[in-house]
N, C-alpha and C positions, 0 to 999 in steps of 0.2 A: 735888317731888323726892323727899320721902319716901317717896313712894305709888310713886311709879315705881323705887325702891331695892328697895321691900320684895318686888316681884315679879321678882327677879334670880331667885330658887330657882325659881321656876315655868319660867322662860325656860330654852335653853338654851346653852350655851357656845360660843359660838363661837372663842373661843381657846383651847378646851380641848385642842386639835390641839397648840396650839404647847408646850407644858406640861411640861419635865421630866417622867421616870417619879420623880424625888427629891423634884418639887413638894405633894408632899398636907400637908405641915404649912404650909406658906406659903398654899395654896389656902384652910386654913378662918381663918387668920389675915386672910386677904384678905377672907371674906366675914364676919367678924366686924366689921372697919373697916367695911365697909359699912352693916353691920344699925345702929351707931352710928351713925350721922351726925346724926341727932337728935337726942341729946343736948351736942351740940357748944356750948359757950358763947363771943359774939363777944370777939373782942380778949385772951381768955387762955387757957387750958390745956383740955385735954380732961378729962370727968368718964367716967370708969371705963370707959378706955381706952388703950391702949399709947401712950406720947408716944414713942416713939423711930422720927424721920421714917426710916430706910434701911427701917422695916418697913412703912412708907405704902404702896397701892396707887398705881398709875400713875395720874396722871388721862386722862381722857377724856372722851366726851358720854354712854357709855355711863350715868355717872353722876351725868350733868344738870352738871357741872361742866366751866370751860375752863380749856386751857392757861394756864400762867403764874398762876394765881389762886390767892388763899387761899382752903380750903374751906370757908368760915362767911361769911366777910367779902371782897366783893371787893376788887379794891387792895391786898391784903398778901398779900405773897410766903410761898410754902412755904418753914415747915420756920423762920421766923423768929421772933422773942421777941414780933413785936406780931402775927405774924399766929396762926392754930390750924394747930398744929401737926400736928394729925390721923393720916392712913394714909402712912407714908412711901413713895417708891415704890423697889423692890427693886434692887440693882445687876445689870448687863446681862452675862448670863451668857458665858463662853466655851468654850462647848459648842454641835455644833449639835444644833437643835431642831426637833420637827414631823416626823421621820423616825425609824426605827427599821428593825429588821431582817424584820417580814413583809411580804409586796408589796400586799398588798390592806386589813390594816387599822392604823390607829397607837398612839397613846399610849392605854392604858383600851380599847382595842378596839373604838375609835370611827374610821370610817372617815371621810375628809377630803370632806366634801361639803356646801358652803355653802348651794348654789344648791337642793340637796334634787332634783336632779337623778337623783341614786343610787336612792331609794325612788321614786320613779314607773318608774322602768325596773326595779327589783326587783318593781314589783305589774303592771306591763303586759307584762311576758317581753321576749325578744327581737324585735329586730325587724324585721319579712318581709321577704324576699329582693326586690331590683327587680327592675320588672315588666319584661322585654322588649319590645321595638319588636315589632311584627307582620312577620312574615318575610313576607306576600304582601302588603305594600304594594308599588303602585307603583314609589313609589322607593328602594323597597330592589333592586324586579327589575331598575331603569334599571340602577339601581349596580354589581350582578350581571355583568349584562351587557355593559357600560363594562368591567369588569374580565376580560372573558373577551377579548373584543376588543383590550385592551392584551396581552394573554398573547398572542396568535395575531401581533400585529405585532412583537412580543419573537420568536417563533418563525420566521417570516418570515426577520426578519435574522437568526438566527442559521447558519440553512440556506443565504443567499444568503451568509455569510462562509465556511461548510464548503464552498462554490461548487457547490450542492448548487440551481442558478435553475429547476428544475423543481417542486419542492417548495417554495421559496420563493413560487410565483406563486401556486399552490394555498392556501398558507395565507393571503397576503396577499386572493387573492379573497373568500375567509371572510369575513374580518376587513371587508370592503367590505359582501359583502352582508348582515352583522349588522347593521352600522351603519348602514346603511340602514333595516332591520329598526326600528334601535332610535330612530332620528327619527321614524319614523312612526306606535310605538307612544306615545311622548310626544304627537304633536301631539294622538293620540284623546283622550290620559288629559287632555287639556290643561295639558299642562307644557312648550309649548313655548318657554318662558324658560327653561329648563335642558338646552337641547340642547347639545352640547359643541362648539363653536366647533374647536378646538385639536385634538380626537379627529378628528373628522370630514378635520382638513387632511392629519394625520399617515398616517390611513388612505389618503387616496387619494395622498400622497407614495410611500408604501410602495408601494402599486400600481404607481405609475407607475414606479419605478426598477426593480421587478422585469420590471416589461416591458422594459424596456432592458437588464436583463443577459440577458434571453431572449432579447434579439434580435427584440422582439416590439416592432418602433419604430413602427407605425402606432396602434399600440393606446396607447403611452408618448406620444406626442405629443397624442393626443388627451386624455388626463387630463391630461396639463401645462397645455393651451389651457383646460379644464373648471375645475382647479384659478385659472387667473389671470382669466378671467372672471368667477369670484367678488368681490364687493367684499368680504366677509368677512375675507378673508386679505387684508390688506398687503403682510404681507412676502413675498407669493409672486412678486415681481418679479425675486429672483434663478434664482428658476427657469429662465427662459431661458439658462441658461450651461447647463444640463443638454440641453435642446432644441438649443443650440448643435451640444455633444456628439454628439445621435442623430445631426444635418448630415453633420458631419463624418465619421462612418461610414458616412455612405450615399454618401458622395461628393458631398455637394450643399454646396461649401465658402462659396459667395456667401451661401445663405440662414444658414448657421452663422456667418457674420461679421456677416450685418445684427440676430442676437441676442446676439453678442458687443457689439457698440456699444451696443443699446438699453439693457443690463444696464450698460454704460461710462457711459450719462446718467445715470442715477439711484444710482449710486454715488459719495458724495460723495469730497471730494480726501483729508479724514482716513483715508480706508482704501487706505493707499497699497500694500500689498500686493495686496489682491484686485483693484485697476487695474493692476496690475503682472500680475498671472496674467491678464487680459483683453485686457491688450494683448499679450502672450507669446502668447493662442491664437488673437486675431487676424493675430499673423505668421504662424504658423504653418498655418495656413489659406491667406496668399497663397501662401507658399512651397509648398504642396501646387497650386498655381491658377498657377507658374509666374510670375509676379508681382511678382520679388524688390527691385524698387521699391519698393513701397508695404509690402513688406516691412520691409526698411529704417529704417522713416518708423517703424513700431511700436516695431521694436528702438532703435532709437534713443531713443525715449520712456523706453521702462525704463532704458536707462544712461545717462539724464540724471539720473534719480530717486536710482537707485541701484544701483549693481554689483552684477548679479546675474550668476553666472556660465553658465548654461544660455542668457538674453538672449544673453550677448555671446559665447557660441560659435555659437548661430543666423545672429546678424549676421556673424559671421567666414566663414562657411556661404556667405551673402547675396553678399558681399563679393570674395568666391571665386569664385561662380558670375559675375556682373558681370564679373572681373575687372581690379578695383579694388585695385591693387597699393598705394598710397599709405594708403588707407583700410585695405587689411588690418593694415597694421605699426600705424597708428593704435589699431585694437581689438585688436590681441593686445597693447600696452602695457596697454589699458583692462581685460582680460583678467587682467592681470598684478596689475593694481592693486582688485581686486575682492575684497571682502570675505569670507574663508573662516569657515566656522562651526569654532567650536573652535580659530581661528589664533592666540587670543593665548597660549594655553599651551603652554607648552614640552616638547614631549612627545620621548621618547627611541625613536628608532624599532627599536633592536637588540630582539632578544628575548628574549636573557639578562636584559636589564638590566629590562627592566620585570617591577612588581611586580602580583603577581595579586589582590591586594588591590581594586585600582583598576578594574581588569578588568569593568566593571559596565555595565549594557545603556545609560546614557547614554554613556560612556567609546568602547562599541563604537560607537555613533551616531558619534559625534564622529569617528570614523574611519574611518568608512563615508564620512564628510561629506568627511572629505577626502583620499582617494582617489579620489574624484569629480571634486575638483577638481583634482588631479593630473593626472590622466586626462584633463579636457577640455584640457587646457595642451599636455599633450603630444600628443592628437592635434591639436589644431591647430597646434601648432607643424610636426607633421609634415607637414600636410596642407598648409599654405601655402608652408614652406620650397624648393619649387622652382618657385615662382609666385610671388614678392615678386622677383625679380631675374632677368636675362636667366640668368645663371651658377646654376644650384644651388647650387652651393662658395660663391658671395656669400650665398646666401637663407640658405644655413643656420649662416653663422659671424656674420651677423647677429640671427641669434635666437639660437645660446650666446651669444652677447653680452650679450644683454636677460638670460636667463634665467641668468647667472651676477650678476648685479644681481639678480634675483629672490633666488639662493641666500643672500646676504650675509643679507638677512630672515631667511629662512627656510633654516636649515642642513642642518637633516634633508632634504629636499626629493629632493636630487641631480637636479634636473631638466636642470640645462646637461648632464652627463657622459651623463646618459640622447640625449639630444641627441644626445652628442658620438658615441655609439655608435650611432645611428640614421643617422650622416651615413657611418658607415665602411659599414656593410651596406647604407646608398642604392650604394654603387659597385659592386655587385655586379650592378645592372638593368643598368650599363654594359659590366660585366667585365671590371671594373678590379679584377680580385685581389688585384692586388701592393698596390695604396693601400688599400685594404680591412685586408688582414692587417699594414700598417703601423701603420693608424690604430689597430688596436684593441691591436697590441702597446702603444701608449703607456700604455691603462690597466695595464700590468705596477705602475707607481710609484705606483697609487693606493690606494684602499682597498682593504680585503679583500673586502669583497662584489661592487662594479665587477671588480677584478682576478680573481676567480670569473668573473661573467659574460662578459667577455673572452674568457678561457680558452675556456671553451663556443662559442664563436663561431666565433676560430680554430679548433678542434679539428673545427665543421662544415666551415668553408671551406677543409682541407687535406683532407677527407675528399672534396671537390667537385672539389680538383685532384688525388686520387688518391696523394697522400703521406700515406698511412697511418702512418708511422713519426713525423713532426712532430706529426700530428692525434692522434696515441695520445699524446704526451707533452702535450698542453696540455688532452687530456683528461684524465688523470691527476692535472693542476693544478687543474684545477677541482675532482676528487673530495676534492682534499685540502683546499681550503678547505673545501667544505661537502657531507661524504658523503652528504645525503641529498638533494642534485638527482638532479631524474627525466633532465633536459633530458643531464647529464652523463652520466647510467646508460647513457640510451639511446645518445649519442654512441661511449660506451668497449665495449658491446656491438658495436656497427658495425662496427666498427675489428676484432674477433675476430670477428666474423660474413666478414668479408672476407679474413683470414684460414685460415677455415675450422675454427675453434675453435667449433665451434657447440655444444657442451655450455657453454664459457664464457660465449660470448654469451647464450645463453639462459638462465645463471643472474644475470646484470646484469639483463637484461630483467624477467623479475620481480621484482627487487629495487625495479627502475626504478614497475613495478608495484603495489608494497609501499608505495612513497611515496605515488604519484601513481596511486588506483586505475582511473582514465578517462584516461590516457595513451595516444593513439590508438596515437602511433608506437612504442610500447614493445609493444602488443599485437600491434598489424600486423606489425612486425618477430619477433614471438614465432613468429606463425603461416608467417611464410616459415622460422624457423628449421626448428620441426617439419616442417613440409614438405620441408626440404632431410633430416631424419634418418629421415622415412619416417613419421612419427607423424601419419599422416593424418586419424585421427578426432581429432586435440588440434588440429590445425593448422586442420578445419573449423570446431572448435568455438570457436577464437581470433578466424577470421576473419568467425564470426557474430556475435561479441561487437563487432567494429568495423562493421559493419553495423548494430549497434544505435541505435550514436553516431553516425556518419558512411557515409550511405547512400550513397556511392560507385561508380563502377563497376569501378575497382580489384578492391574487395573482391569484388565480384560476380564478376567473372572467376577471381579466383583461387578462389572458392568452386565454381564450373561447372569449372574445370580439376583440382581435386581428386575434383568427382566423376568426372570422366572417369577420370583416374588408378586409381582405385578402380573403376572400371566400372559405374558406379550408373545406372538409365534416367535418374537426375534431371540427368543431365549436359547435354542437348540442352533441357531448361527451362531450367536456370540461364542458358542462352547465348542461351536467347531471350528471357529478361529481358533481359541484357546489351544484344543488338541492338535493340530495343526503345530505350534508354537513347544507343548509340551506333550508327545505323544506317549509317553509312557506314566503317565501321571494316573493310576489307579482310582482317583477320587474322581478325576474329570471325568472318566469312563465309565463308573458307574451310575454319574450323574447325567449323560448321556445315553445310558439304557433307559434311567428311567422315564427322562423325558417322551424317549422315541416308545416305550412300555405306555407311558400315560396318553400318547397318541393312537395307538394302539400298532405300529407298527412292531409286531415282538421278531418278525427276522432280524431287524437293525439292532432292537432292544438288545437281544440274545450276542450280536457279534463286540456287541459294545461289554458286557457281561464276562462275556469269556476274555476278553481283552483284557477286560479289570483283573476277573480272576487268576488270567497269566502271568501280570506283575503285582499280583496281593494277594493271596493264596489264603489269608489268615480274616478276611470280611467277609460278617457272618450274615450281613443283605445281600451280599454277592451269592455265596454260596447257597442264602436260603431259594434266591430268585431262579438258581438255574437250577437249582433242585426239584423244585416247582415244574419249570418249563418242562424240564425233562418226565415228569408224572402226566404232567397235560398233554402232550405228545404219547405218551406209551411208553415211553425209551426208560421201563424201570433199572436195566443194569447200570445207565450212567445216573441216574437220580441216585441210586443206592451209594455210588463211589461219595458224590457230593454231602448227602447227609452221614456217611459215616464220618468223614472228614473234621464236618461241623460239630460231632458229637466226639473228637479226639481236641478239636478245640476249646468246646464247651463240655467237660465230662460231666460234669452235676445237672446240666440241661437234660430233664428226661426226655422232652419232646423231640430231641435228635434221636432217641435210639427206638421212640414210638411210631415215626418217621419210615425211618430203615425198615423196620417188622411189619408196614401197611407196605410198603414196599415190596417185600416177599409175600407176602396174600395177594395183591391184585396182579402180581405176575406168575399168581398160582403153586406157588413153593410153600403150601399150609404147614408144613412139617416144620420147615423152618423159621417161619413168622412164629407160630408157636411155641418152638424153643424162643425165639428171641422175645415173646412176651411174658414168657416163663423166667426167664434170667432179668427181666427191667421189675419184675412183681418182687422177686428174692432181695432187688437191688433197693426199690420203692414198695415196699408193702402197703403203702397207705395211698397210692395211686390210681382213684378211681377211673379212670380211661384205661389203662388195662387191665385189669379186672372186665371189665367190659367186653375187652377184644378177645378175653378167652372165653369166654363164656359167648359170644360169635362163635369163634371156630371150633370150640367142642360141640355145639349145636348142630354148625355144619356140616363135622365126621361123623355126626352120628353118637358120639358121645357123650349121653343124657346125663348120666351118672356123674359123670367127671362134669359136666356144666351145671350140673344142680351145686355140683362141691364150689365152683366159681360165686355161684351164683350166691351159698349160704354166707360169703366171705365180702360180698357185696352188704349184704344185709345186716353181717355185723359192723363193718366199716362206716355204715347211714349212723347204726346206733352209736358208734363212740363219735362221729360228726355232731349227730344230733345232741351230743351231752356237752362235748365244750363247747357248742353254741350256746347250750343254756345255761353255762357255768358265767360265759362270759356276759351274755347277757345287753343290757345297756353299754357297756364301757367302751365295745369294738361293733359299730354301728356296721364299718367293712365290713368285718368279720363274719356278722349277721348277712349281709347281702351276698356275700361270699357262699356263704354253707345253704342258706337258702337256693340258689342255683345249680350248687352239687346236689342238693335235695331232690331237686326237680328232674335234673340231670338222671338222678338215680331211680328214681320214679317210672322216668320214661321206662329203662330198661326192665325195669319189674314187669312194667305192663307189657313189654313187648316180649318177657319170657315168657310170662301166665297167659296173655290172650294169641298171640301171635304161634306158638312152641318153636321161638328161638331164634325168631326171623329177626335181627336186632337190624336198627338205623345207626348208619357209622357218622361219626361227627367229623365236623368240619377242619377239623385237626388233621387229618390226611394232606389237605390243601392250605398248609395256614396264610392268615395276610402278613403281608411283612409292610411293615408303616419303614420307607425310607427318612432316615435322619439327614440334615441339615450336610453335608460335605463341605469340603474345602482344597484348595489344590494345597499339596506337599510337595516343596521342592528337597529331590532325593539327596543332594550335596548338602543342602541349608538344614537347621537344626528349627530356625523360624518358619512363622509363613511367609514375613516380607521379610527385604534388604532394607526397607526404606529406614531413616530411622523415626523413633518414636511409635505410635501404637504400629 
């Protein structure tokens, strides 16, 4: 122990770390106790050394001595009268220690380094950067590669969600034939245990789906069949619901239902949804296959499982078609009782009242969700209501029944009153007005927004019986609930459209407009407004904007009849769009002669004419027009059929049957012309144009005697002319202008009996003009011109 004390100065400190900067007088006191220890005598006092033990050194092994021992003798305790008393050890400071204020070195300016750690890396320097992996290994390039392929099937889908499947297919090809590429270059490098299982399914998945949104289903079926012949992939079993899929767009619904089943076996019961979408697309597959039995038998599955509402409006559907009156009311109960997403909170359906806080893209879900479900309730309630009971008025006070038991749940709902107003507008298929505008005055007591709607109803269906003054005031009512209905706007427009307030109307209509920017009947009515003020390029340009939305042939007609108006060549294309669209439309096709008549085409004219006249037999510009044609031509045996026709139309019309008898003179049948001017004189004795024409053709046979009798019958007919004109005098200015012309008229023939002997000028009554009126297309089913509603 001596020997190993005395070489403490040689060694060095390892607690010199820990050490007060205030420790150097205790340090050499310290190693004075030490350099002592030798002189130390057992069992009493130290020789020439500090006996006061608080200045003892700490023991330790450092100095060959143990805990709890006296240092000379062992078995006696430090710091006691029998033991030596020796180096006491120091009290335990409360400061801390072994830290100071530089970062790198500490007390004395010795840095804290036990292990000598510190001086090998101060003599070897720093140490070298690591080395990188080789970038042309192998399987750095697989990795490479794997990751370019994952980018291209990222890309893929992204271009197939922008519905961008052109580009989609192209990248997904890529992505295929890398991957390929990149099995084959492993098997060389022989790492075929690191082929990627999972890449390789993913890729030809991608594939295959983009071929299906291509439309490219020879090519998608056979990767699906590529893909499930693999053992590799397991789970590629649900794949045939997709294969399903292509079926059912090609129209081949047997082979889409025998891969909706085989996907049904191997789906166990736990996934009771996705048997529930399997059997949903197996009905629905019969139902496209006419089949609505075994239809049935699916939907029924589902609402046995569980109320889903799209199931049990298909089987309503089912049920309907069947018609299975017992079973229907059975599933619109089941309908009823079907669990809505988002039904159990209580939401406020006003829209004042809600806060936009809440307003958040689940919130909207939620009520996406259930207006869906709204929706299917009401249409099937509407759609069975006169098929659950011989009486309609039973079928449908049976469902508000049910569905005011629904409201009691569910308050916001309004679906009986929605009902209740679907049963008052059913009575309008029957035209039953009066119960109609009854039914729907009741909601006057109800809510504000029903009694709004109401209003709007009535205010069409007085519009329908042409009381305008009732339908203006419940239009009015409606504005004043809720001035920004379009439905209202357009109605109160109407109403001064019919009027003749057509700056008024037309500033409701775009108001109507303003709300509702795709409101057909707010446009369409825009465009007849213009129309009627002469704003023919606004009026075009309105009724192209409903043609945009609703490709009609309404719109089309009034767009060909504006060009006409305006005089544009486009007018004779628009109308043969039209005919095109409605070929038997009698009005289009005579309006179509005349175009092609006022261009001077009369072959076209003529085929157009006779068209008309094949499906309207009873139009008296048709039949004037080809009666005509046929005179101009020579063809008097078919002109004669046409004006007798005209003259069995219009019997009081003399000028038909004056017609027919010029008819028999210019095709040389004088005998007969004559009788037939003979019988229009018996029938019209005060008609100076025949008179006329007899006193022609007795001239012409030669007989003077008999045309002078014409002729004295002419003469008296001037004079009873000439007395009631002077009777009448000032009063009838026509009248004068009138009888002066027959004067004149009558004159002529005078002179061309007396100076001529009988040579008379036929008037232009042979040939008459026919001034064509304004047409419109008739649709043969409809009772109106348009469907649309409103004007």
């Amino acid at each position: 122990m001596m020997e190993f004390a005395q070489n403490d100065d040689a060694e060095e400190d390892v607690y010199a770390a820990f050490e007060p900067e205030t420790a150097n007088a205790f340090d050499a006191s310290s190693r004075n106790f030490s350099g002592v220890q030798g002189h130390e005598v057992v069992g009493g006092g130290s020789v020439g050394g500090v006996t006061n033990p608080l200045m003892q050194a700490p023991p330790s092994k450092w100095g060959g001595t143990s805990m709890g021992s006296a240092w000379g003798v062992p078995g006696s305790r430090l710091g006691t009268v029998g033991g030596n008393v020796g180096a006491a050890r120091p009290m335990t400071s409360n400061r801390g220690v072994g830290f100071n204020a530089s970062p790198a070195l500490f007390n004395n300016g010795v840095m804290f380094d036990p292990t000598g750690q510190g001086r090998v890396a101060m003599t070897m320097g720093p140490a070298p950067p690591l080395k990188k992996r080789g970038e042309n290994s192998p399987e750095e390039q697989c990795a490479e590669v794997e990751k370019m392929i994952h980018k291209l099937i990222e890309e893929s889908a992204v271009l197939a969600l922008q519905k961008d499947y052109g580009g989609a297919l192209e990248k997904a090809k890529e992505a295929g034939k890398k991957e390929r590429q990149l099995c084959k270059q492993r098997e060389q490098l022989g790492l075929a245990d690191q082929i990627n299982a999972d890449l390789t399914y993913a890729v030809h998945f991608n594939l295959a789906v983009q071929y299906q949104n291509h439309q490219l289903y020879a090519d998608a079926l056979n990767t699906y069949s590529l893909i499930l012949r693999n053992l590799q992939f397991p789970q590629a079993a649900r794949l045939r619901v997709n294969m399903g899929n292509i079926h059912v767009a090609q129209g081949r619904y047997l082979l889409a239902i025998k891969m909706y089943r085989l996907t049904l076996d191997e789906t166990p019961t736990a996934s009771r949804e996705l048997r529930h979408k399997l059997l949903r697309s197996i009905g629905n597959a019969f139902v496209k296959l006419g089949q609505y039995r075994d239809a049935v038998v699916s939907y029924e599955a589902i609402m046995e499982g569980n109320g889903d509402i799209n199931a049990g409006f298909n089987l309503l559907l089912c049920y309907y078609a069947l018609g299975e009156r017992e079973k229907m009311k059975r599933t619109f109960q089941k309908l009823l009782n079907c669990k809505m997403t988002g039904g159990e909170e209580d939401e406020d359906t006003d829209d004042e009242k809600k806060d936009v806080l809440v307003d958040d893209a689940l919130r909207k879900k939620l009520k996406e969700d259930r207006a869906h479900f709204l929706n299917c309730i009401m249409t099937a309630a509407r759609l069975i209501a006169p098929a659950i009971d011989k009486d309609w008025r039973a079928g449908y006070d049976y469902l508000i029944e049910r569905l005011r038991h629904y409201d009691m749940r569910d308050s916001a709902s309004h679906v009986a009153s929605e009902l209740e107003m679907c049963k008052c507008l059913y009575y309008l298929k029957h035209k039953s007005y009066r119960e109609a505008i009854d039914g729907l005055k009741a909601f006057e007591k109800k809510d504000r927004m029903l009694r709004a709607r109401a209003a709007t109803n009535l205010a069409y269906l007085y519009f329908l019986e042409g009381d305008y003054d009732s339908g203006e005031k419940y239009s009015d009512m409606s504005l004043e609930a809720n001035r920004y209905n379009a439905k209202a706007l357009v109605n109160k427009g109407n109403f001064l459209f019919m009027k003749g307030a057509y700056e008024k109307a037309k500033g409701y209509y775009n108001d109507a407009l303003a709300v509702e920017a795709d409101n057909i009947e707010a446009i369409y009515n825009l465009g007849l407004t213009a129309k009627r003020l002469g704003l023919y390029e606004e009026a075009l340009k309105m009724f192209k904007r409903v043609q945009s939305l609703v490709d009609s042939h309404e719109v089309v007609y009034q767009i060909a009849d504006i060009n006409d108006l305006v005089g544009s060549p486009n007018a004779l294309e628009w109308f043969s769009r039209l005919i095109g669209r409605v070929p038997t439309d009698p009005n289009i096709l005579a309006r179509m002669g005349s175009l092609s008549a006022r261009e001077g085409d009369d072959g076209q004219a003529f085929h157009y004419y006779l068209e008309a006249y094949r499906y309207y037999q009873v139009n008296m510009d048709v039949i004037s027009w080809l009666g005509t044609y046929f005179v101009k031509n020579e063809v008097y045996d078919r002109a004669i059929q046409f004006f007798e026709r005209a003259s069995q139309i219009q019997p009081l019309e003399v000028r038909w049957l004056l017609m027919v008898a010029s008819c028999h003179r210019r095709h040389g049948d004088y005998g007969q012309a004559k009788r037939l001017y003979e019988a229009v004189h018996r029938k019209y004795p005060e008609n100076m144009e025949c008179l006329r024409y007899l006193v022609h053709l007795c001239k012409d046979a030669g007989l003077i005697d008999e045309a002078n009798e014409w002729f004295k019958k002419i003469k008296k007919l001037e004079q009873r002319q000439q007395e009631k004109t002077d009777d009448a005098g000032s009063q009838d200015e026509d009248g004068d202008v009138k009888h002066g012309a027959r004067t004149a008229a009558s004159q002529r023939v005078v002179a061309s009996v007396s100076t001529r002997g009988g040579d008379m000028m036929e008037d232009e009554l042979d040939e008459p003009h026919i001034a064509f009126s304004e047409v419109k297309p008739t649709n043969n089913e409809d009772d109106g011109e348009i469907d649309l509603p409103g004007i």
